[in-house]
Structure formats: structure tokens, C-alpha cells
C-alpha positions as a LaTeX table, in Angstrom:
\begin{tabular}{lrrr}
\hline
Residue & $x$ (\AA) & $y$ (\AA) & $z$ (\AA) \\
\hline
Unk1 & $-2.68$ & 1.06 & 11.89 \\
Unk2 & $-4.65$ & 0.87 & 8.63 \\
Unk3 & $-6.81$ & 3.60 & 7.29 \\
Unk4 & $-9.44$ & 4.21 & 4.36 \\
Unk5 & $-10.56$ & 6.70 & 2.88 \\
Unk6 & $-11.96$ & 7.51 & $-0.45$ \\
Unk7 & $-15.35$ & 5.44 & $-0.81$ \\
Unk8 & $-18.85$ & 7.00 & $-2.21$ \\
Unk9 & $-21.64$ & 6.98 & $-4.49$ \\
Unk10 & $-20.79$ & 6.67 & $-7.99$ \\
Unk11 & $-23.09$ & 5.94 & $-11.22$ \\
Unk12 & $-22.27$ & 2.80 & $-13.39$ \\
Unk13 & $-19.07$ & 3.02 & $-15.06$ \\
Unk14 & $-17.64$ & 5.59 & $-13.46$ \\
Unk15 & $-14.78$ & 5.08 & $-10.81$ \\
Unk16 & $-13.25$ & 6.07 & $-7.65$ \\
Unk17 & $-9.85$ & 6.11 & $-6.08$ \\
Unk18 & $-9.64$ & 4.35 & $-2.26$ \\
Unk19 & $-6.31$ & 5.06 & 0.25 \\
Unk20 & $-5.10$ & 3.05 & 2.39 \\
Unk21 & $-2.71$ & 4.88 & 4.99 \\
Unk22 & $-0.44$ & 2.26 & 6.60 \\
Unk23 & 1.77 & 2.50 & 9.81 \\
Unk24 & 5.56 & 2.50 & 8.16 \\
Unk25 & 6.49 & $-0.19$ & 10.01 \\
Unk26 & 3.70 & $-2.43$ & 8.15 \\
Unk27 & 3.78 & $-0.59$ & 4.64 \\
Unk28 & 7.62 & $-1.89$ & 4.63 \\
Unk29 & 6.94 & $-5.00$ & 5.22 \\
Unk30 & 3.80 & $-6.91$ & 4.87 \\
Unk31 & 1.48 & $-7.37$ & 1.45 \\
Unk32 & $-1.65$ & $-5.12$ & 1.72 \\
Unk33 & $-4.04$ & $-6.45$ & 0.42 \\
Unk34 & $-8.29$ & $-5.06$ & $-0.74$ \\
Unk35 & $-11.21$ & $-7.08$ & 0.16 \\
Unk36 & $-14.59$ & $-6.60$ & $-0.33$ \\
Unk37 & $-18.09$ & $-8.00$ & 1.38 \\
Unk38 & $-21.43$ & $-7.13$ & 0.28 \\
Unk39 & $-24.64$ & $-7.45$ & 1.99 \\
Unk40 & $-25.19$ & $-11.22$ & 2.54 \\
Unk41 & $-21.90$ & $-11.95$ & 0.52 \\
Unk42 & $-18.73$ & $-13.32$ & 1.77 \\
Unk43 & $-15.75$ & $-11.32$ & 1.96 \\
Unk44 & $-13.47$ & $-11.75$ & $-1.25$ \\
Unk45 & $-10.35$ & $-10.40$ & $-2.02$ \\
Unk46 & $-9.98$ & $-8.10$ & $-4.85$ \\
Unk47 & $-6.49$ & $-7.15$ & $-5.01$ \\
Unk48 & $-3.33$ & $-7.49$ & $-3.74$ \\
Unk49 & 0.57 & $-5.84$ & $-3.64$ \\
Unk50 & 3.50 & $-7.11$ & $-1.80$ \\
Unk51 & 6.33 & $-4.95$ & $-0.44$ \\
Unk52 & 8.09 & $-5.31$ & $-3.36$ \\
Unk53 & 5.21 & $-4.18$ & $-5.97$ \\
Unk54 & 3.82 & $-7.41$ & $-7.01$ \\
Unk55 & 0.15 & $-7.26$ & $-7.82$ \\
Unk56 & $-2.73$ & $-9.44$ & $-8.18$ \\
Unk57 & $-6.26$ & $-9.54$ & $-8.77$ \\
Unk58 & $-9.72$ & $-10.93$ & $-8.62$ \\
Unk59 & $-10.96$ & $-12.64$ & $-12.29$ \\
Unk60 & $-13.89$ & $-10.07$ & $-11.73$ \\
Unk61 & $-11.98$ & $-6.40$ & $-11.30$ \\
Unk62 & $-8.96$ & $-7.74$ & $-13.77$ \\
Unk63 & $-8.84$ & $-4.88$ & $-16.78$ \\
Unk64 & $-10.56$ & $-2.13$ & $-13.97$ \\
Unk65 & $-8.97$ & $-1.92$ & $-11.35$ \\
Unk66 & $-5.29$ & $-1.29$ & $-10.51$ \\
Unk67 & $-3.87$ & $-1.06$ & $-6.82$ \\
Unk68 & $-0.47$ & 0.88 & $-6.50$ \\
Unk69 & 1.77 & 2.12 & $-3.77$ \\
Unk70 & 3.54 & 5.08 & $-2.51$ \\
Unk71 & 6.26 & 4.50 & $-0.42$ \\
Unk72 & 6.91 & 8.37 & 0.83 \\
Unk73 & 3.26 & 8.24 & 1.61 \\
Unk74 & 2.97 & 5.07 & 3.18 \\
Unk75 & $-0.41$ & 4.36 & 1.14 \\
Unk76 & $-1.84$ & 1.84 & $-1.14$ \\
Unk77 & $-4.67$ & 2.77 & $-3.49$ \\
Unk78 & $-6.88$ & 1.18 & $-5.40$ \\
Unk79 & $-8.13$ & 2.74 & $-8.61$ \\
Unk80 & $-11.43$ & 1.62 & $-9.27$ \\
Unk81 & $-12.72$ & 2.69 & $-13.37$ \\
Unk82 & $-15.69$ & 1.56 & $-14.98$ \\
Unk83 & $-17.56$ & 0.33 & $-11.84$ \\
Unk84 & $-20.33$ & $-1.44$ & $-12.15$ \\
Unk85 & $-23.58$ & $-2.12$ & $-9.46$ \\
Unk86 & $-21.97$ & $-5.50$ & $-8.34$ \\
Unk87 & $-18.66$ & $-3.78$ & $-6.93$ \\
Unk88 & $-21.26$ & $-2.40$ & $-4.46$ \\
Unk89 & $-19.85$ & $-3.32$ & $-1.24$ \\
Unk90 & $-17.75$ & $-2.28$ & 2.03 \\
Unk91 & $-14.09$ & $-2.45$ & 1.16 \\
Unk92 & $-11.50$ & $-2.70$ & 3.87 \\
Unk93 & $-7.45$ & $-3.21$ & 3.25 \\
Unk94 & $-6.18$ & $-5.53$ & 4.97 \\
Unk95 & $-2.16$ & $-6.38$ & 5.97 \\
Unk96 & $-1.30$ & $-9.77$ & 7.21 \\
Unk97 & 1.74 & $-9.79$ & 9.57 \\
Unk98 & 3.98 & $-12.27$ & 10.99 \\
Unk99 & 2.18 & $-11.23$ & 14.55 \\
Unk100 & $-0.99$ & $-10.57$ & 13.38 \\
Unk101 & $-4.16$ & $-9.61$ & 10.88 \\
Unk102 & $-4.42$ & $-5.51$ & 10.71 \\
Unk103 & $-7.64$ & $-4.45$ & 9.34 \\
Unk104 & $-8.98$ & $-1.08$ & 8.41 \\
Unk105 & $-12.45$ & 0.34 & 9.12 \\
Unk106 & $-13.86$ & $-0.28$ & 5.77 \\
Unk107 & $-14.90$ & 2.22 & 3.40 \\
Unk108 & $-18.56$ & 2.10 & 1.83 \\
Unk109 & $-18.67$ & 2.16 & $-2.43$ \\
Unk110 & $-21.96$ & 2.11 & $-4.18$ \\
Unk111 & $-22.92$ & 2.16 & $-7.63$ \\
Unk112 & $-26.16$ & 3.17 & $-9.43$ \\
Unk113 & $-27.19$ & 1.18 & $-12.10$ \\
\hline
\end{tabular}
């Protein structure tokens, strides 16, 4: 129902653009939301957009990065600039329903210091 695409090696401040392709019947109605977990780290969230385009974000990716959504596409992104060796981590989208927790696969992003 949820898939990512778009993770990779990057150097230190650089960036990267994830996808998340959603099911229609999710994009239209539930939040998607980015999360993050690092080796030995718990999972955080790092950004979130509702159905109607509201957005928030983590105190630590505030000024960097910027989620978005396309409706005809049925896809979130998350635009990732000036990265830095702590955003190193597996980042999956998540969209909580009234039924139940999707999940994506996860998509890797690492950055060289």
C-alpha cells in the first residue's frame, strides 16, 4: 500500500528527494507521515502532511527539509537539502488509518561526513 523509493549515498550537505507512492484510497484520506530509525536509535518522526496539506516537522530537519504532495500522483515526498551524517538512517512513510498502521519498506539514506 505504501512505497519508497529514492534513498542513497550522499556527501554532507548535499540532499536527496524520497517518494512515497500511496494506494488512492489512503493518499485521500489519512496523514502520511516520515520516520526515521538509525542503528541503535529509536524511530522518530521527521515529518508529517495531512490530507489537506498541513505540515509539520522534527526541531532537527526544520529549515531542510520540506515534505509535499501530489494528488494526481498519489505520492508524498520528502525533500531532504543540506544533509548532514546524523540524518543517516532507514526512513519509512508511514499512514495511520482508522483500521490500521500502513508502513512502507523503508528506504536506506547515508551521508559521508
Amino acid at each position: 500500500q505504501l512505497v519508497e523509493s529514492g534513498g542513497g549515498l550522499v556527501q554532507a550537505g548535499g540532499s536527496l528527494r524520497l517518494s512515497c507512492a500511496a494506494s488512492r484510497s489512503i493518499f485521500s484520506t489519512a496523514p502520511i507521515k516520515w520516520y526515521r530509525q538509525a542503528p541503535g536509535k529509536q524511530r522518530e518522526l521527521v515529518a508529517a502532511i495531512t490530507s489537506g496539506g498541513f505540515t509539520n516537522y522534527a526541531d532537527s530537519v526544520k529549515g531542510r527539509f520540506t515534505i509535499s504532495r501530489d494528488n494526481a500522483k498519489s505520492t508524498v515526498y520528502l525533500r531532504m537539502n543540506n544533509l548532514k551524517p546524523d540524518d543517516t538512517a532507514a526512513y519509512y512513510c508511514n499512514a495511520p488509518t482508522e483500521f490500521r498502521d500502513y508502513w512502507g519498506q523503508g528506504t536506506q539514506v547515508t551521508v559521508s561526513s
